[in-house]
N, C-alpha and C positions, 0 to 999 in steps of 0.2 A: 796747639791752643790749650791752654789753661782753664779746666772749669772750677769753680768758684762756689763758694758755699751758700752763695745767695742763685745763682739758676738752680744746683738742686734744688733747694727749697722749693723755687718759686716752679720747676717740676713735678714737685711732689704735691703740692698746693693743686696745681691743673690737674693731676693725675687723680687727687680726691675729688675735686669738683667735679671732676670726669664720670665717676665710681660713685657717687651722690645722686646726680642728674641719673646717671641708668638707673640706681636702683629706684628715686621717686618716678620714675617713669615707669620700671617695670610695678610698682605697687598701683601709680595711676592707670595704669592700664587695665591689672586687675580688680580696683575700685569700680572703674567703668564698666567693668562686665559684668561686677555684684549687682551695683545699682540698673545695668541694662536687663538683668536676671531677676533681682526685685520687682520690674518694671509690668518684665513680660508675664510674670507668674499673675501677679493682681490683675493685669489685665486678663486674663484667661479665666482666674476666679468670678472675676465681673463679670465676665462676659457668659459661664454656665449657671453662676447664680439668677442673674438678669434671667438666663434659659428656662431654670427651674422656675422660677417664679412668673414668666410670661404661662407657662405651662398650666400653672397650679389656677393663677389668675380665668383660665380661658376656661377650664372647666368649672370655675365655680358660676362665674357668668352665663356660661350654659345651663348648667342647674336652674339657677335662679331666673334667666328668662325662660325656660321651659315651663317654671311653677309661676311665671309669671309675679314675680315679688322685688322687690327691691334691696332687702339685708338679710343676712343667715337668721336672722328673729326670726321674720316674716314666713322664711322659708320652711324653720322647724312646723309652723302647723298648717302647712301647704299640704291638701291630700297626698301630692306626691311623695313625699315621705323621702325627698333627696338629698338632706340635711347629712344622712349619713356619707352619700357621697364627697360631699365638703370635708368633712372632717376626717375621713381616711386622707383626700388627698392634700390638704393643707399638714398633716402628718407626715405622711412621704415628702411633700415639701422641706419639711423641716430637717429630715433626715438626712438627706438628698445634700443640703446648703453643709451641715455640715459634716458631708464624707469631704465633700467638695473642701472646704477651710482647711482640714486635716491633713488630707491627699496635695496640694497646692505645698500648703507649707512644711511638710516634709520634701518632696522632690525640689526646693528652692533651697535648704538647709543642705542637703547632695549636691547641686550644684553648685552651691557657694565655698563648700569646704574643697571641692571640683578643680573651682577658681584657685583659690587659696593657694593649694599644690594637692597634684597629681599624689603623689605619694601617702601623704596623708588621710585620704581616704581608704587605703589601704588598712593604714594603721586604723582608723577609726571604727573601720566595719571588724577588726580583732578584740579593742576595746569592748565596742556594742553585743560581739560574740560572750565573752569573757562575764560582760554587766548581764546579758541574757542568761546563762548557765546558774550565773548566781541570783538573778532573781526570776527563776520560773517560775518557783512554787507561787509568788507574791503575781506574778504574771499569770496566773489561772485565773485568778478571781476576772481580769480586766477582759480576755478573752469570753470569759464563762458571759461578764456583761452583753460585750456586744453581739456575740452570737445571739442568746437569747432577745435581748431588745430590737434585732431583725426580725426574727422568727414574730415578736409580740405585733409588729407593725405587717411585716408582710401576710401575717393571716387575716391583719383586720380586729386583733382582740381589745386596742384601744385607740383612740382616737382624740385629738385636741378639740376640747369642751364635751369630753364626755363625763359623764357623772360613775366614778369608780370606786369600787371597792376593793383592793390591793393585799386587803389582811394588815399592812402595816401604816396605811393611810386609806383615807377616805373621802374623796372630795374632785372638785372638777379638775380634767388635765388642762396645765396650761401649755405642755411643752414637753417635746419627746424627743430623748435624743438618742446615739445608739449604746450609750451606757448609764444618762439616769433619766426620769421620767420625772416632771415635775407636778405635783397634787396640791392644792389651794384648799381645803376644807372649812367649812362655814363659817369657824372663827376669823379666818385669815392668814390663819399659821400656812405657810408654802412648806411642802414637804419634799425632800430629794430622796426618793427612792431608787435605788443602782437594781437594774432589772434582772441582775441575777440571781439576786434577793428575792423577785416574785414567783412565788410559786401557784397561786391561783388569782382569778382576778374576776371579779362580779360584774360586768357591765351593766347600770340602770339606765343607758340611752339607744340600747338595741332593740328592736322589733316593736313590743310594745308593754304597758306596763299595765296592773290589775287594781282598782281602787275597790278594798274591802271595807264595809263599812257595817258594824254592828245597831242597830237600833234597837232599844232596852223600849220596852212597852210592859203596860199593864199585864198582870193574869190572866184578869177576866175576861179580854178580848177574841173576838173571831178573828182564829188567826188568818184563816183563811181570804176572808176580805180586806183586810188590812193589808195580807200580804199583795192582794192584787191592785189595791191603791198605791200600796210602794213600788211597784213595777210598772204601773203608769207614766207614776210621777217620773219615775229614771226614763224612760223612753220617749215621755216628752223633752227630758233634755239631749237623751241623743238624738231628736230629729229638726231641735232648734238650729238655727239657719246662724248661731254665733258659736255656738258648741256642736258641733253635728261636724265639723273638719279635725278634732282633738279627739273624737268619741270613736272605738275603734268595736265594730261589733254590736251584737242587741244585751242590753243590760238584765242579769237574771238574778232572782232572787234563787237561796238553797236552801232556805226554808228555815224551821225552829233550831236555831243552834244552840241555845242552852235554856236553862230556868235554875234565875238565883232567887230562892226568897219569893217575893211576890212581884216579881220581873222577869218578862220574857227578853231573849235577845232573839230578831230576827235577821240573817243575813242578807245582804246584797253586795252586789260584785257588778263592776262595771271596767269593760277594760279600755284605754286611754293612750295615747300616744304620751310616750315617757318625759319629753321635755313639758307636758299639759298636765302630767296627774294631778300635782298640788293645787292647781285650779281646776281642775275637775271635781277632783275629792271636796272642796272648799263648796264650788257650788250645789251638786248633791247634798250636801249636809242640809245646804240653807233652806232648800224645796223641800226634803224628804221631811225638816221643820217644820215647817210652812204644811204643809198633808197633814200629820200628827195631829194638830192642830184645830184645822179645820175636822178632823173627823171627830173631835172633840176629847183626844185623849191625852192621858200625863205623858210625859218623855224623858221618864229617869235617865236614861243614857240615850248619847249617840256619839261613837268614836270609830274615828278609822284601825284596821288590824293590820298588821304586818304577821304573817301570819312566816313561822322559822320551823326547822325540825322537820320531824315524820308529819306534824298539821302540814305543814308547805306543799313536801315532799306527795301526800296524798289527795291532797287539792288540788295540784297544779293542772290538771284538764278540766276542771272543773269540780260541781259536785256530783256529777256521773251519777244519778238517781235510778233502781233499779227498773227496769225495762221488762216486765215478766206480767203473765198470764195465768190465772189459776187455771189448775190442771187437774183432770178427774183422776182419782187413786181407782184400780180396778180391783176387780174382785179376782181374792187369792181361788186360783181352783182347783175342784179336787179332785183327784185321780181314785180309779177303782179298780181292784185288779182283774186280770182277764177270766170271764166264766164264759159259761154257755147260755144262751140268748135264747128266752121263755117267750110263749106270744103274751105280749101284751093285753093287757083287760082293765076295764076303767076303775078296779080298785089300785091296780100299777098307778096309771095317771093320777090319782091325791097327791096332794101334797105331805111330805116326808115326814110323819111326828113319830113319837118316841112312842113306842108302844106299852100298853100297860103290864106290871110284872106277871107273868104266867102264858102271855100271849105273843111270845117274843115270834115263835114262828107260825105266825098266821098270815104272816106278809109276804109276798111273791114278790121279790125284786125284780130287776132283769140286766142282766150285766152288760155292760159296755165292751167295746174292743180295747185291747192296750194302748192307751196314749189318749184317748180318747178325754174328755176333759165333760166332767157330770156337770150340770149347771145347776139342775135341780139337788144336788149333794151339800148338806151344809157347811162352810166353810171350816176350816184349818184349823183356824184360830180361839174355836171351842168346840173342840168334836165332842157329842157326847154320848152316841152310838153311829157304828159306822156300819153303810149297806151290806146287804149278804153278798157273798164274794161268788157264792158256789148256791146252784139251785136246788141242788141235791141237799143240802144241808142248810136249811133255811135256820136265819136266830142265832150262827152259830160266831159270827163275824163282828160283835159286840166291841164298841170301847172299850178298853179299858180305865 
């Protein structure tokens, strides 16, 4: 049999189509396992994110029906003061979703390249060794972040809608993640601060916050009463039944803090839960007004203090007013040295004067024992003849 140039061809034709079909088969194969690997990773994202978030959801609900409120507003000036549990765990929330995003789509990227060929992962983790080596040093800073932005979340140092101070931003958090934290400050500017950057951090929505507030008054006033009309007036508002859940503590005054001129400043301090100060401080001003007033006096000033520095630094317990007793100063006394012991006679018993010149020894002393402490001997502090020491030699034991 004769073959022909037309069956090879038409051999070699089947034998590509043949070697065509395997290979879109073996690529289809592997496409289906990408896409069934795509599939299964998002599903498993979903499905810990849904986790995290039923989580975060179930505690915040329990807060809020504990304080009995309806939104994280309501809840900030809830006695309970569980606001802060919200916003640590809405924080961990956030963290949480995305280790979750990260962790997901890295081991989907491994398994895909997995797919791809065997081999090639091989080579890829030598490439990523090789990219690693060359960019360590550049690979500190991104470690340095996320380390630290754990540490800043797992202590609790900040929290989403707290009010911060960061040193390189200043403003509410809206968003933390494990390597930058994002800051909103008043104008609206968003700030991205990389946490490895942070080296200290001010929290103003922790425990609770202090409303100082100076009030400038006349000279010529009783400070004293005046000062106990302003301490009224503050503890009628902290026991008002619309302010009395923001108001943390009894309101004190610290008394004459300065004199400018022909103005006094008197201090008052009232401490406040931190998401309330600004309405606290606001309505204080308006009352301690409203007093001034009615007592019938000018009101050069009245400003709230932020008080920075060694002032802060020394105030921070308060103004610690001193706590003391006057106390009798005793008498210094005097010692006599050891003689021999005369009977007494009711010229001894007089009282001790200085004798006149020529009559020095007409005086019978009587000596004490050592250590013995004279009461009747005049004091130390201006001797200007001292007793006879020796009986035998009356006169002879003189000041000098």
């Amino acid at each position: 049999m004769i073959h022909t140039n037309t069956d090879d061809t038409a051999e070699k034709v089947l034998t590509f189509g043949e070697q065509v079909l395997e290979v879109l088969g073996v690529i289809g194969g592997k496409l289906l396992w990408i896409a069934i690997t795509i599939v299964v990773c998002a599903l498993i994202a979903w499905a810990l994110r849904l986790l995290v978030r039923r989580v975060v959801d179930r505690i915040v609900q329990g807060a809020k029906s504990k304080a009995k409120v309806d939104d994280t507003r309501a809840l900030e000036r809830s006695p309970l003061a569980a606001v802060r549990l919200v916003q640590r765990t809405r924080t961990l929330g956030s963290i949480l979703t995305n280790i979750i995003n990260t962790t997901v789509v890295i081991v989907a990227i491994i398994l895909i390249i997995n797919i791809i060929n065997e081999n090639l992962l091989g080579s890829f983790a030598l490439i990523s060794a090789a990219i690693g080596a060359g960019l360590g040093f550049g690979a500190q800073n991104i470690v340095k972040d996320v380390l630290n932005g754990m540490l800043i979340v797992a202590e609790d140092q900040v929290g989403i809608g707290d009010v911060v101070d960061l040193g390189l931003a200043t403003g509410v958090v809206e968003f933390v993640s494990v390597r930058i934290t994002h800051v909103r400050d008043v104008n609206g500017t968003l700030w991205y601060v990389r946490n490895g950057e942070i080296t200290r951090i001010g929290n103003m929505s922790q425990g609770w916050s202090r409303v100082v507030i100076d009030v400038g008054l006349p000279a010529d006033i009783d400070v004293l009463a005046v000062e106990a009309a302003l301490l009224d007036t503050a503890e009628e508002l902290s026991k008002d039944r619309r302010w009395r859940t923001r108001v943390i503590g009894s309101p004190e005054v610290w008394g004459l803090e300065s004199v400018a001129g022909e103005t006094l400043s008197i201090r008052l301090v009232l401490r406040a839960k931190p998401s309330a100060k600004d309405d606290v401080a606001h309505e204080l001003r308006m009352r301690l007004r409203a007093t001034v007033h009615e007592l019938g006096l000018d009101l050069p000033s009245l400003e709230t203090v932020t008080l920075t520095g060694a002032d802060g630094a020394l105030r921070v317990r308060g103004s610690n007013p001193p706590r003391t007793e006057p106390q009798p100063i005793p008498e210094r006394p005097s010692w006599r040295p050891l003689g021999r012991k005369k009977k007494t006679t009711a010229r001894d018993e007089a009282p001790l004067t200085t004798p006149p010149p020529g009559d020095e020894g007409s005086q019978d002393d009587e000596p004490v024992a050592d250590g013995e402490i004279d009461e009747s001997a005049p004091s130390a502090d201006a001797p200007r003849e001292a007793p006879d020491g020796d009986g035998d030699h009356p006169g002879k034991d003189r000041a000098l």
